[in-house]
Biopython code that builds the backbone (N, CA, C, O; Angstrom):
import numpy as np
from Bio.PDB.StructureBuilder import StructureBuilder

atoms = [
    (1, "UNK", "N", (54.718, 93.564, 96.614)),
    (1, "UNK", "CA", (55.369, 94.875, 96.771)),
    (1, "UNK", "C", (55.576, 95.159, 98.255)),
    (1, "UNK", "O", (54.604, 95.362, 98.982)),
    (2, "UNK", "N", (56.491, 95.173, 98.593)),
    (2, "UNK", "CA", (57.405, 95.507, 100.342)),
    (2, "UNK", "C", (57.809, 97.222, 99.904)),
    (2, "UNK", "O", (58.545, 97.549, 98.972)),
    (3, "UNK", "N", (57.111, 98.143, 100.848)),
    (3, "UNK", "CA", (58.230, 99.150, 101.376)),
    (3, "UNK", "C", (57.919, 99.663, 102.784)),
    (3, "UNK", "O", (56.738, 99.906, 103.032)),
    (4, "UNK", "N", (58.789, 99.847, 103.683)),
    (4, "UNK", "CA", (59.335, 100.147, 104.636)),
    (4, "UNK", "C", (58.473, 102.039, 104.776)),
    (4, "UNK", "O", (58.580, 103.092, 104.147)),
    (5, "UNK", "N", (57.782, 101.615, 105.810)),
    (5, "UNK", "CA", (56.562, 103.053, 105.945)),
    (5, "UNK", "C", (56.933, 102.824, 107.542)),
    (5, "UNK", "O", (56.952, 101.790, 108.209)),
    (6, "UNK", "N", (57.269, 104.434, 107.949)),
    (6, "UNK", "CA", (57.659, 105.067, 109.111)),
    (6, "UNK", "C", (56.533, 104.777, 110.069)),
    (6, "UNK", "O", (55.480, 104.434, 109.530)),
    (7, "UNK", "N", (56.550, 104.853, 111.512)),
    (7, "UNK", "CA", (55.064, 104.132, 112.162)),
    (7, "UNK", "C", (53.933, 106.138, 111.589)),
    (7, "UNK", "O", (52.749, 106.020, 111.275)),
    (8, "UNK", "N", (54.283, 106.914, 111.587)),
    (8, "UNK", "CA", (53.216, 107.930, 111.373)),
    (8, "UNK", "C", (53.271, 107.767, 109.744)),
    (8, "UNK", "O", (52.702, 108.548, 108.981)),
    (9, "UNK", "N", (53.686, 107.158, 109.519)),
    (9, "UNK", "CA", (53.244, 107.042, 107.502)),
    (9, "UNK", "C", (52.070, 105.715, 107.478)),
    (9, "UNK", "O", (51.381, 105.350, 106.526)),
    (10, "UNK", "N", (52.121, 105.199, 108.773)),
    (10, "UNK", "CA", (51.058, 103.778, 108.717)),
    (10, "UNK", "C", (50.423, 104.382, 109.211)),
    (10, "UNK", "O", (49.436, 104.184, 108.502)),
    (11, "UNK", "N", (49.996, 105.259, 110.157)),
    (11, "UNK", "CA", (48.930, 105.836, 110.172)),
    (11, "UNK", "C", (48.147, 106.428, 109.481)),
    (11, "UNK", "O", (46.921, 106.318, 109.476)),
    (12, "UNK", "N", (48.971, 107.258, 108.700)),
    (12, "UNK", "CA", (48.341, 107.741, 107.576)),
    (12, "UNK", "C", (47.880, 107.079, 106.507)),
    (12, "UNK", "O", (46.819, 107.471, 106.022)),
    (13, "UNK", "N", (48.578, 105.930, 105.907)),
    (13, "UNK", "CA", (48.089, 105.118, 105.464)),
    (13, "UNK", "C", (46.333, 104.561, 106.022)),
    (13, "UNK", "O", (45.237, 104.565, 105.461)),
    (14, "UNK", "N", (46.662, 104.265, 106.950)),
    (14, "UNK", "CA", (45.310, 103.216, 107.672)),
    (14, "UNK", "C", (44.119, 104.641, 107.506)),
    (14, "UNK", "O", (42.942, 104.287, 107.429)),
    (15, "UNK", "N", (44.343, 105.914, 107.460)),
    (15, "UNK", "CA", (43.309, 106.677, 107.636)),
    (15, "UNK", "C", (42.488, 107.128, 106.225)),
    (15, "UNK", "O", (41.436, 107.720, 105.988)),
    (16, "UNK", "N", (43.583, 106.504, 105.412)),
    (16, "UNK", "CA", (43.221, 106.316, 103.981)),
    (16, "UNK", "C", (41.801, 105.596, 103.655)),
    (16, "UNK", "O", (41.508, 104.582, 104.289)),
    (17, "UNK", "N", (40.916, 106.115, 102.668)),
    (17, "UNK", "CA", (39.635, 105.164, 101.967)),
    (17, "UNK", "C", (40.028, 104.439, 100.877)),
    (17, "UNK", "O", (39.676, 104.508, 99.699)),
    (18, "UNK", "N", (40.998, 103.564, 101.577)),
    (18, "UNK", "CA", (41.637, 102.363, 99.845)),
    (18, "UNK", "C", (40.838, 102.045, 99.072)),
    (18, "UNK", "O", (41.149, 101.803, 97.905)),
    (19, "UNK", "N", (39.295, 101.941, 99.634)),
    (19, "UNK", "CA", (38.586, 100.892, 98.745)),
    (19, "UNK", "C", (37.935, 102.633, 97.074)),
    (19, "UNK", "O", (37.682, 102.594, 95.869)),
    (20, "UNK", "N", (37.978, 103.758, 98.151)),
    (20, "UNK", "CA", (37.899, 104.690, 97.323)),
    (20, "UNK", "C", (38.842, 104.716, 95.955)),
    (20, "UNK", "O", (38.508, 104.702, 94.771)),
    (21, "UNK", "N", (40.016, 104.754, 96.520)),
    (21, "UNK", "CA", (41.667, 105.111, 95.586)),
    (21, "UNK", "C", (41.311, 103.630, 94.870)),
    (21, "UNK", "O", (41.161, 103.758, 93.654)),
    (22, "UNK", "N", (41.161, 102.393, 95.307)),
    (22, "UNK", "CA", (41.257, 101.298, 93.915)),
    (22, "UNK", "C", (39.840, 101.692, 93.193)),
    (22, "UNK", "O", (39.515, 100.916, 92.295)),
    (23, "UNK", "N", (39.215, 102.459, 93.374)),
    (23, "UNK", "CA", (38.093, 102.156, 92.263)),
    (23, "UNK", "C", (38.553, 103.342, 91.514)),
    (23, "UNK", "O", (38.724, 103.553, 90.313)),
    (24, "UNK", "N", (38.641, 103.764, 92.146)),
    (24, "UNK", "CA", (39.570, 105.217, 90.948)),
    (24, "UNK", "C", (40.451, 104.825, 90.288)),
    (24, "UNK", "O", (40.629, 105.203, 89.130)),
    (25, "UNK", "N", (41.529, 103.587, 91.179)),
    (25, "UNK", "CA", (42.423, 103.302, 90.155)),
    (25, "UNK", "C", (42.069, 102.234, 89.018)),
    (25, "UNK", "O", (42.675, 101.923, 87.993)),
    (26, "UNK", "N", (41.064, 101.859, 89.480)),
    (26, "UNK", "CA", (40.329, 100.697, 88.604)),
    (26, "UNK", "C", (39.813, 101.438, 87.190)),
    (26, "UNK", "O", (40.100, 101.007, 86.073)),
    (27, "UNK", "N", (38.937, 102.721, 87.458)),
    (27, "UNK", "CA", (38.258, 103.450, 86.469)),
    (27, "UNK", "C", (39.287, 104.220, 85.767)),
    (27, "UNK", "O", (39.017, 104.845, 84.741)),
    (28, "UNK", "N", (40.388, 104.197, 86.253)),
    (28, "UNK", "CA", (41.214, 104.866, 85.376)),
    (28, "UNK", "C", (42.582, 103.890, 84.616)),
    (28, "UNK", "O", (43.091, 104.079, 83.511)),
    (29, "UNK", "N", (42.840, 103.087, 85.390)),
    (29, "UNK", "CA", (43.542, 102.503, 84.031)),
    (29, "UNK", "C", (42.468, 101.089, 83.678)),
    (29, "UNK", "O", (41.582, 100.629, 84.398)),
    (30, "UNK", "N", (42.896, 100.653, 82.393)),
    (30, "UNK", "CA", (41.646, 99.975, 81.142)),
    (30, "UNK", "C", (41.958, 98.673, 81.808)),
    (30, "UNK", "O", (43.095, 98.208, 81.889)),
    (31, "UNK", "N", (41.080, 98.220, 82.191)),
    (31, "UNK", "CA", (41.317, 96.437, 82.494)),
    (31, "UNK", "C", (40.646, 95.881, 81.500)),
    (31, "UNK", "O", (39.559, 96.343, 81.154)),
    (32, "UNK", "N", (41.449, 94.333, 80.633)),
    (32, "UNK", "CA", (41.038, 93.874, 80.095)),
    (32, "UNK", "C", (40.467, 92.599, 80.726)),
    (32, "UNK", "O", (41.379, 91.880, 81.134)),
    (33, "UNK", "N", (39.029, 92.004, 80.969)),
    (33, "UNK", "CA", (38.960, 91.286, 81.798)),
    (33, "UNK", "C", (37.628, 90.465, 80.862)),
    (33, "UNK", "O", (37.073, 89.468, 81.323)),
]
sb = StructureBuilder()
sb.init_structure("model")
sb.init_model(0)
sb.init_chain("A")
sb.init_seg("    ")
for serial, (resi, resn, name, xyz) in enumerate(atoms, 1):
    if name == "N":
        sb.init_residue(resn, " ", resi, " ")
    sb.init_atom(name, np.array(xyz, "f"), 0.0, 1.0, " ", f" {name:<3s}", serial, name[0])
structure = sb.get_structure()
């Protein structure tokens, strides 16, 4: 997945807790594993 993020949208990005948002996104949709 490529999209094109403005240099103050990568900042905002980077100030992000990703590892927070994937476990949320993990606990919320069903993985079959």
């Amino acid at each position: 997945m490529q999209i094109a993020f403005h240099p103050h949208e990568r900042s905002l990005l980077a100030r992000i807790p990703w590892p927070s948002i994937l476990l949320l996104c993990g606990a919320c949709s069903p993985t079959s594993d």
